[in-house]
BABA-162344 format. One record per residue (C-alpha): residue number from 1; x, y, z. Coordinates in pm, 1 decimal, decimal comma, padded with zeros to 6 digits. Layout:
N
ATOM  num      east     north        up
ATOM  NUM         X         Y         Z
...
//
This chain:
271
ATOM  num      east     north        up
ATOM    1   00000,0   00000,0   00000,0
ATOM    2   00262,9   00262,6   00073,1
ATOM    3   00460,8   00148,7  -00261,4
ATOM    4   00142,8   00257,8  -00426,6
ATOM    5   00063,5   00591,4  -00205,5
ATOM    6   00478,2   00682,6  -00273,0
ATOM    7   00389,9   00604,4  -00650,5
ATOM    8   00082,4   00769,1  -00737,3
ATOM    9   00207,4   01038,0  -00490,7
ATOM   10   00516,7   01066,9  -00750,2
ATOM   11   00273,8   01113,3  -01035,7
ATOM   12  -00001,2   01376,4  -00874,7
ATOM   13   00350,2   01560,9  -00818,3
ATOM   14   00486,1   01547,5  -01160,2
ATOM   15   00183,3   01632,5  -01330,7
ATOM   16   00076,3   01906,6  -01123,1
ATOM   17   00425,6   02089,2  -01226,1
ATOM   18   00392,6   02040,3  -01563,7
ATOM   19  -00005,1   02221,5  -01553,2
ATOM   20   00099,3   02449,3  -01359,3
ATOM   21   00426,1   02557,8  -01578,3
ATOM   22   00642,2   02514,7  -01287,9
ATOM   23   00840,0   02220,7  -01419,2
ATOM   24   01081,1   02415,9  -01590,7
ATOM   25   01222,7   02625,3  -01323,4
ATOM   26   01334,0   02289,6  -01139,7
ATOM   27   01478,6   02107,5  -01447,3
ATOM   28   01612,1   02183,4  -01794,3
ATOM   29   01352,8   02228,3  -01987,4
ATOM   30   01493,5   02017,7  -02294,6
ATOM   31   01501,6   01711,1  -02085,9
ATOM   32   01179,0   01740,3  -02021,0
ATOM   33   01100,6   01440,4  -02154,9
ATOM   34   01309,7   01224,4  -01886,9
ATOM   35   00998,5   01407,7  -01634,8
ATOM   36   00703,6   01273,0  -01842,6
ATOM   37   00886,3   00889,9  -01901,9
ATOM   38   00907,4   00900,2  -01538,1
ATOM   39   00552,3   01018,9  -01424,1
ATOM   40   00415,3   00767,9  -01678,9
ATOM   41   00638,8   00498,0  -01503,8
ATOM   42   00562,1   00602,1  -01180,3
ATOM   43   00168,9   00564,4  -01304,2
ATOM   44   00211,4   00209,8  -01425,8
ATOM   45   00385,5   00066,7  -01138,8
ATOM   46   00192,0   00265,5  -00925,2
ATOM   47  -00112,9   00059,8  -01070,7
ATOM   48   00078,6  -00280,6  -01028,5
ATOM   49   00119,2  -00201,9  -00648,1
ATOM   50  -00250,2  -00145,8  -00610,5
ATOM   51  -00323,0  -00477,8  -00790,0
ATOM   52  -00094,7  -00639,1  -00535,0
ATOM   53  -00239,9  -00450,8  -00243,2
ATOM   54  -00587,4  -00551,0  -00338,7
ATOM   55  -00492,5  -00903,8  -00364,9
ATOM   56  -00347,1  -00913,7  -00034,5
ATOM   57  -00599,9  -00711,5   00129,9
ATOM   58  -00808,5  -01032,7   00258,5
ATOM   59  -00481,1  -01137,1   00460,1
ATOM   60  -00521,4  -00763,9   00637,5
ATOM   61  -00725,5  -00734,1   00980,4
ATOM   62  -01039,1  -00526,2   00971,0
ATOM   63  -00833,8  -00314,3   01171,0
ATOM   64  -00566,1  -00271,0   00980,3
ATOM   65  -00815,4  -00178,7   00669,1
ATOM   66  -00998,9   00091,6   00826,6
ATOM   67  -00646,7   00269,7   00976,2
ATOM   68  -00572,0   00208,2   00573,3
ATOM   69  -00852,4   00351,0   00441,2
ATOM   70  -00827,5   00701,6   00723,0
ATOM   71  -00400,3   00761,2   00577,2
ATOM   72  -00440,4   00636,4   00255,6
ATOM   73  -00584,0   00973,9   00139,4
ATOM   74  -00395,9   01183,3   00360,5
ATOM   75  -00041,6   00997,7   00258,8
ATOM   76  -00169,6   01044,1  -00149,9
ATOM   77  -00252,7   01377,6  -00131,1
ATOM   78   00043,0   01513,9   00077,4
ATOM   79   00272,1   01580,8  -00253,1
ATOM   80   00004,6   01799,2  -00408,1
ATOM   81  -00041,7   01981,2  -00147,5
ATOM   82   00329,2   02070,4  -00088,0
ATOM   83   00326,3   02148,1  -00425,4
ATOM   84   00082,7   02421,1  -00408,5
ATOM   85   00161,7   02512,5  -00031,9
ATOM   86   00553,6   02560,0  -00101,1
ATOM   87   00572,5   02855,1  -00343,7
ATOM   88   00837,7   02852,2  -00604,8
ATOM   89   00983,5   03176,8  -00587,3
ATOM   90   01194,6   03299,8  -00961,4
ATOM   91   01545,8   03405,1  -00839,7
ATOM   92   01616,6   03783,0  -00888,6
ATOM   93   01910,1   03971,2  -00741,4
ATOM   94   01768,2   03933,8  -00400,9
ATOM   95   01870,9   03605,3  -00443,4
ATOM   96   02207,6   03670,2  -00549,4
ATOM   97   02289,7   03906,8  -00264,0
ATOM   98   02100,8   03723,3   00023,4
ATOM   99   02101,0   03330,9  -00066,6
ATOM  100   02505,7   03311,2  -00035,8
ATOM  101   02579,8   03402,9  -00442,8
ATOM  102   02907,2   03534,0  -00355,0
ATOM  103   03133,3   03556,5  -00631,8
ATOM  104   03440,3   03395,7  -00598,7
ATOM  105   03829,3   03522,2  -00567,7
ATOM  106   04145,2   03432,4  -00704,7
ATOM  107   04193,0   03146,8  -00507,2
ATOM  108   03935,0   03003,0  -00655,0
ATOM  109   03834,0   02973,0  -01034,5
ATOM  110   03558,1   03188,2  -01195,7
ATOM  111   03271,7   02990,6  -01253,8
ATOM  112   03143,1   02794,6  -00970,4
ATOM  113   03161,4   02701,0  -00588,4
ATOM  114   03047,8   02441,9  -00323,8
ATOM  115   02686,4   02508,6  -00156,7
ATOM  116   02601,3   02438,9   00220,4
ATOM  117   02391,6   02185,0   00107,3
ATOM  118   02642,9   02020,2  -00120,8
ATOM  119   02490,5   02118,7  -00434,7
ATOM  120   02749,4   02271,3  -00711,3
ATOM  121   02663,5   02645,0  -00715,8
ATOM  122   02737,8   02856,7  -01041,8
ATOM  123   02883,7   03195,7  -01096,0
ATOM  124   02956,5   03422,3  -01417,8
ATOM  125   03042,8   03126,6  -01671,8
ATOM  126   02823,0   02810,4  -01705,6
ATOM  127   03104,4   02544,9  -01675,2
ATOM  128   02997,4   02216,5  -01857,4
ATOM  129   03356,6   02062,4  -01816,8
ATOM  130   03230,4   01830,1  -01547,3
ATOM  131   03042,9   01636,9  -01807,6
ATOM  132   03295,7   01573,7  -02054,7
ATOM  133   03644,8   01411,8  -02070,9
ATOM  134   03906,7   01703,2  -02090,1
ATOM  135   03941,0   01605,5  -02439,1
ATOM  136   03585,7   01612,5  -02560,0
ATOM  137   03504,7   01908,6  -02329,2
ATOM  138   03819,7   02154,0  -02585,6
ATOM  139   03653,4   01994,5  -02911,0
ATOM  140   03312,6   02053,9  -02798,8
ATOM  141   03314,4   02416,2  -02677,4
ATOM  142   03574,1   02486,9  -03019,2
ATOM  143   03310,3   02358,4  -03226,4
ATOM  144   03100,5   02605,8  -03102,7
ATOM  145   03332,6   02861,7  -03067,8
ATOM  146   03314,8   02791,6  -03505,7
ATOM  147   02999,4   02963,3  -03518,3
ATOM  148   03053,1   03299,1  -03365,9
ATOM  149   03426,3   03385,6  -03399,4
ATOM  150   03412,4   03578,6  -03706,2
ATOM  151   03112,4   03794,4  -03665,6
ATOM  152   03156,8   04120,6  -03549,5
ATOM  153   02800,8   04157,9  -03397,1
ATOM  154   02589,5   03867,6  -03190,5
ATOM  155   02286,5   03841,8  -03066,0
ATOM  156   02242,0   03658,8  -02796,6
ATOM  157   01907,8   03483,1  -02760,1
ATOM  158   01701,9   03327,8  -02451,4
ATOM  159   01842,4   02977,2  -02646,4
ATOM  160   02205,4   03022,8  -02710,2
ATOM  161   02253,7   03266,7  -02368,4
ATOM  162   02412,1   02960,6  -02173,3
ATOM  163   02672,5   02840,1  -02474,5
ATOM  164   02752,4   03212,4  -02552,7
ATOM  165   02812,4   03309,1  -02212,3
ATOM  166   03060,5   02991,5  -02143,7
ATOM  167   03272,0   03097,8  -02439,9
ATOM  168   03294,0   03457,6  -02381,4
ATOM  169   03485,4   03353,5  -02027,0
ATOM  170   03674,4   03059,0  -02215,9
ATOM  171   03790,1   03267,7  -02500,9
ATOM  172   03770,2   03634,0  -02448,2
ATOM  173   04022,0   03736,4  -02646,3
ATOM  174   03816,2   03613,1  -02951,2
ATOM  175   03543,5   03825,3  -02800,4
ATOM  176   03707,3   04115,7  -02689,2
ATOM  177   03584,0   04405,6  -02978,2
ATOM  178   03251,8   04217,9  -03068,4
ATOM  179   02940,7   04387,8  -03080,3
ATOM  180   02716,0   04183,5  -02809,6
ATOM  181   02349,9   04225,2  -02732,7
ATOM  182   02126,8   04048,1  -02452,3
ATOM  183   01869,0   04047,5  -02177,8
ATOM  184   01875,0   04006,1  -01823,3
ATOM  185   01830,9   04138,9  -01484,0
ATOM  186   02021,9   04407,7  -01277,1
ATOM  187   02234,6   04348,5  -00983,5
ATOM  188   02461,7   04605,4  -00844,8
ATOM  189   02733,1   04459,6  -00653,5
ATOM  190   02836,3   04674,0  -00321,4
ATOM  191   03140,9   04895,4  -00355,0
ATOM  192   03199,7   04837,2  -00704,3
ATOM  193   03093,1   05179,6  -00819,3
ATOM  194   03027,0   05306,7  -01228,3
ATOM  195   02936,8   04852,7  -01284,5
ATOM  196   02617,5   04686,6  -01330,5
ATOM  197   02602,2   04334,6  -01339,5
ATOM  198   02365,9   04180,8  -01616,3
ATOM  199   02238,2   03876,7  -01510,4
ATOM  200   01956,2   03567,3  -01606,6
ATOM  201   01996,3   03239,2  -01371,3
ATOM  202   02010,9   02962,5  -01622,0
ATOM  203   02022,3   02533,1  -01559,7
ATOM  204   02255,0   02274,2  -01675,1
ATOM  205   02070,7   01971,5  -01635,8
ATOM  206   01917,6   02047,0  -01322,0
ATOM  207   01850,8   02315,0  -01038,6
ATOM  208   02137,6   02092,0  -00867,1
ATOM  209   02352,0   02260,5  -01083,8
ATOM  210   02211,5   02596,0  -01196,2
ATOM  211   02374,6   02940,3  -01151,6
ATOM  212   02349,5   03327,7  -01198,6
ATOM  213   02524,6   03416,3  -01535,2
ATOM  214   02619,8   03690,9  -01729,3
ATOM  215   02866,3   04007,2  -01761,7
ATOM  216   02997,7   04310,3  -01583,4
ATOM  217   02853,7   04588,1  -01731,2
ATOM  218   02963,9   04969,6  -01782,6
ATOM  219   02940,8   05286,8  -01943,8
ATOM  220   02550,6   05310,4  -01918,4
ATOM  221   02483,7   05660,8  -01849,9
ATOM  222   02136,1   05509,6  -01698,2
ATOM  223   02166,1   05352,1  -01357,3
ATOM  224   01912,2   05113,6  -01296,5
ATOM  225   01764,6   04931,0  -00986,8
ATOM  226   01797,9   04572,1  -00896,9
ATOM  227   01558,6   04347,8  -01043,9
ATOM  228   01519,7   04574,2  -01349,0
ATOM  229   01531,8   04400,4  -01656,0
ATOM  230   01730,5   04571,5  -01949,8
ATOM  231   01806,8   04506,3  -02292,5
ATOM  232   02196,1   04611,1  -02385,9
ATOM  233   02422,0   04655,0  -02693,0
ATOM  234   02775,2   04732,3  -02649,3
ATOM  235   03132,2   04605,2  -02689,2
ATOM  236   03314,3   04314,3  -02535,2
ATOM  237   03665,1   04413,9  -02377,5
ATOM  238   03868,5   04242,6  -02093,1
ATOM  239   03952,7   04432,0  -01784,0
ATOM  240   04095,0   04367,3  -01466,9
ATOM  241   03885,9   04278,2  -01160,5
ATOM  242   04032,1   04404,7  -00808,2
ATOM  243   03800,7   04291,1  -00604,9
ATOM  244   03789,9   03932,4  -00796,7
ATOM  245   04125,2   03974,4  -00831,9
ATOM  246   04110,4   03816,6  -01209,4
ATOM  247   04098,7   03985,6  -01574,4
ATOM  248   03733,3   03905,9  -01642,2
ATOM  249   03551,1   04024,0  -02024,7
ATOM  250   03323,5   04347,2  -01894,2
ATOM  251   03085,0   04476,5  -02164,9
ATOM  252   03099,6   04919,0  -02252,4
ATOM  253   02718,8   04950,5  -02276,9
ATOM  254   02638,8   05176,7  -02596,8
ATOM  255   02266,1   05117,1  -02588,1
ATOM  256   02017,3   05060,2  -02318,5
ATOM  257   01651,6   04999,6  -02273,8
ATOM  258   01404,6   04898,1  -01958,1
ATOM  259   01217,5   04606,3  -02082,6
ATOM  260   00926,8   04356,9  -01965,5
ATOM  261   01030,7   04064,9  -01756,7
ATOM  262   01037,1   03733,8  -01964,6
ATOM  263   00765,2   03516,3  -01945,9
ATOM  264   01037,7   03202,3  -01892,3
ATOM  265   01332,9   03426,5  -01678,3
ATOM  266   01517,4   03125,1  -01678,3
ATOM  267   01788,8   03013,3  -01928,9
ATOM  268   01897,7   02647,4  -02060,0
ATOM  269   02200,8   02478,5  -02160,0
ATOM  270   02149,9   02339,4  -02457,8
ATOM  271   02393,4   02082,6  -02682,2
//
């Protein structure tokens, strides 16, 4: 019986995110797939379990059945309901300044850092090394490194943000000059006066091993307010970071404009 509550619990779960549209601000949404094979799963064995339960039920006590049939509904509707109790809050630059996004320093590497919890937190760059060989990780990002190197102006789109952004820190001297353009959300770092950071918190695979991504900005003549979304144009160009204490790519803003918050604020890796 509790095989089948877990199951069907699993399911009620699954489904609700993916009604509700919440789904894709736990997992990337281009395995999304992997979510619906596994609430169908979860469906189908949670059916065999009930077959089995019934079966056995005659070898229960009456006792036993009515203390059954008082959880049973309590236990199966428990994941729903912390589904709809336990909001799911979209990251902003709140986040970033109050849930530990500190960036890291020299002593570290720019990109990514060790949680409380254990999870692999992300920082400027997405960093998709960890799922390649050291070999395959070089071919793969210089493959894509093919199709921007020699234009002088890129757009960079709610699909190609994550795979952009990792080349940009992997190669910025093949950026450094180009004409970027992109969307995100403000965050102005304490004491780091005349900079804007330009942000959108994107997933790898999972939230396990999501992150806050984007560039230093400058040069804006506009200061804007955390949380304010903005769309940019400007040039990419490498400077040196004091309080990072690493030469990091910082776009010169020539163009700026207060925009709409995304429908999706989230960003995906995609390969």
């Amino acid at each position: 019986m509790i095989r089948f509550l877990i199951l069907a619990g699993y399911f009620e779960l699954s489904m609700y995110l993916y009604l509700s549209g919440k789904l894709d601000q736990y997992i990337n949404t281009h395995y999304s797939y992997l979510a619906f094979i596994a609430m169908f799963l979860s469906f189908i064995l949670a059916l065999v379990q009930l077959v089995i339960w019934m079966k056995n039920l005659k070898m229960h006590s009456h006792l036993s059945g009515k203390l059954a049939k008082l959880t049973s509904p309590m236990i199966l509707v428990l994941p729903v309901m912390i589904g709809l109790l336990v909001p799911t809050v979209t990251l902003d630059s709140t986040t970033v300044s109050a849930k530990g996004y500190h960036f890291p320093t020299a002593i570290g590497s720019v990109g990514r850092g060790e949680s409380d919890d254990g999870t692999r937190v992300q920082y400027l760059k997405p960093d998709t090394s960890l799922y390649f060989t050291k070999n395959a990780y070089r071919k793969e990002m210089q493959k894509e490194l093919t199709a921007y190197q020699n234009l002088d102006t890129i757009h960079i789109t709610t699909k190609n943000y994550m795979e952009i952004m990792e080349l940009i820190y992997l190669y910025p001297d093949v950026f450094s000059g180009k004409r970027i353009s992109y969307t995100g959300f403000v965050y102005n770092e304490p004491d780091h006066e005349g900079y804007q950071y330009l942000f959108r918190f994107g997933v790898i695979h999972c939230i396990a091993d999501s992150g806050v991504y984007g560039l230093s900005t400058t040069g804006n003549t506009q200061s804007y307010d955390n949380n304010t979304w903005v769309q940019v144009t400007g040039n990419i160009d490498t400077e040196y970071n004091s309080q990072l204490e690493q030469t990091l790519p910082v776009l010169h803003i020539e163009d700026s404009q207060e925009v709409s918050e995304p429908d999706n604020p989230y960003v995906y890796r995609v390969f």
